[in-house]
Each structure stands twice: as structure tokens, then as C-alpha cells.
N, C-alpha and C positions, 0 to 999 in steps of 0.2 A: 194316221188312223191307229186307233189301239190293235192292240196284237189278238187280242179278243175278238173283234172285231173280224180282223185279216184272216184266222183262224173259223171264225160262223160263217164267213162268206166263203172260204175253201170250202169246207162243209159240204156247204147245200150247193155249189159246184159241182162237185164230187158227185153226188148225191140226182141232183137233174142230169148229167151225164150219163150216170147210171141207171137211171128211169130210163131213158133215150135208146140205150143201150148202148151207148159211144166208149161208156166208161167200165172198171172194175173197178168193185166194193172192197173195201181193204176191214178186215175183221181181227180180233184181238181172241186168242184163245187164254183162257186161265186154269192153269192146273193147281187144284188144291191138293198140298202134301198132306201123307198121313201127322196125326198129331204127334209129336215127339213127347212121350211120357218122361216127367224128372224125377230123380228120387230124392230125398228128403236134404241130402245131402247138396244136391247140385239146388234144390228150392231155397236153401238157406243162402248159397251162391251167390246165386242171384238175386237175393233180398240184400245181401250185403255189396254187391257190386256196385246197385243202384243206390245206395247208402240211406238204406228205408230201415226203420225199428220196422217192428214186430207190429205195432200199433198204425203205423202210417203203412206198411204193405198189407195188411188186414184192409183197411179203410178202400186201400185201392183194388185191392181183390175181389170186394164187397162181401167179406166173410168176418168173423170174428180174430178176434187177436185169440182165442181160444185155439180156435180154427189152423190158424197159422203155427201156432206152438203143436197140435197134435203131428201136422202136415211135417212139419221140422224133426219131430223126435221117431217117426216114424209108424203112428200108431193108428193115424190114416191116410188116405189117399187125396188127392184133388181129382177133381172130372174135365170133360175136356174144354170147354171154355175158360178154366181155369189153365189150359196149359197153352192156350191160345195165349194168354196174357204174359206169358212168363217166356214163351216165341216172343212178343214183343220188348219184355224187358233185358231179355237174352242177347238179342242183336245186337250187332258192333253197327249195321248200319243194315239200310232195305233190301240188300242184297242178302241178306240171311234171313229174310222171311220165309215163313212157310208156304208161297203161292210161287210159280211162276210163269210170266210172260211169256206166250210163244206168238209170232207174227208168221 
């Protein structure tokens, strides 16, 4: 049997157990970190880490290359879903996200 499978049928094992009251419910907490604000400096960073122009990290930003040039020389700011994105281009691996798992 698939592991998918073996995995929906522990499940709802679990799950009728729990209804019964035979069982405990096992819950997943998630703590979402403040957003880490970059400055212009570390934005540009990280647009060259990820080996993106100005035009293709625009594009992935969903802002303009204008946008990106002002964000870079320091003449404005990004907002925070923009810094969400730059948490994910930031990271060496998912253990440096901004969230994390507590059991």
C-alpha cells in the first residue's frame, strides 16, 4: 500500500480513537515570527545572492524595476509581504524561516 494511504488510515485511527475517547489528539502549534525589516543594502544582498537583475527580482517581487532601484539606493521602503519574500530568498534552507513548529 502507498504511504498516503498507510498515513489517511492512521489518521482516521487516530481520529475514531479519539472520538471513543480511547485516544489523544496530537496538534501542531505554529508561531509566526515578527517580520525581519532589510535595508537597502542587505535587499540588494540578497537580490545578488540569488543571482537575479534588477528586472527579474522586480518581476518576482511583483513591483517594478523602478521600484527595486528606489528600494536599493535607499529612497524607499518595501512593506511587509515584500519582506516575507526576501525571508524566503534569504534562507540557506527551511530552518531559517520565519515560522516555527512547536509539538
Amino acid at each position: 500500500m502507498s504511504s498516503l494511504f498507510d498515513d489517511l488510515k492512521q489518521g482516521l485511527e487516530e481520529a475514531i480513537a479519539y472520538e471513543k475517547g480511547i485516544g489523544k489528539a496530537r496538534t501542531k502549534t505554529y508561531s509566526i515570527m515578527p517580520i525581519k525589516e532589510y535595508s537597502n543594502k542587505e535587499i540588494r544582498e540578497i537580490r545578488m545572492k540569488a543571482g537575479m537583475t534588477q528586472s527579474v527580482f522586480a518581476s518576482y517581487m511583483g513591483v517594478s524595476k523602478k521600484t527595486v532601484e528606489a528600494w536599493e539606493c535607499g529612497r524607499t521602503h518595501p512593506n511587509g509581504p515584500v519582506f516575507r519574500l526576501l525571508d524566503i530568498l534569504a534562507a540557506e534552507d527551511l530552518d531559517e524561516m520565519n515560522f516555527v513548529i512547536a509539538k
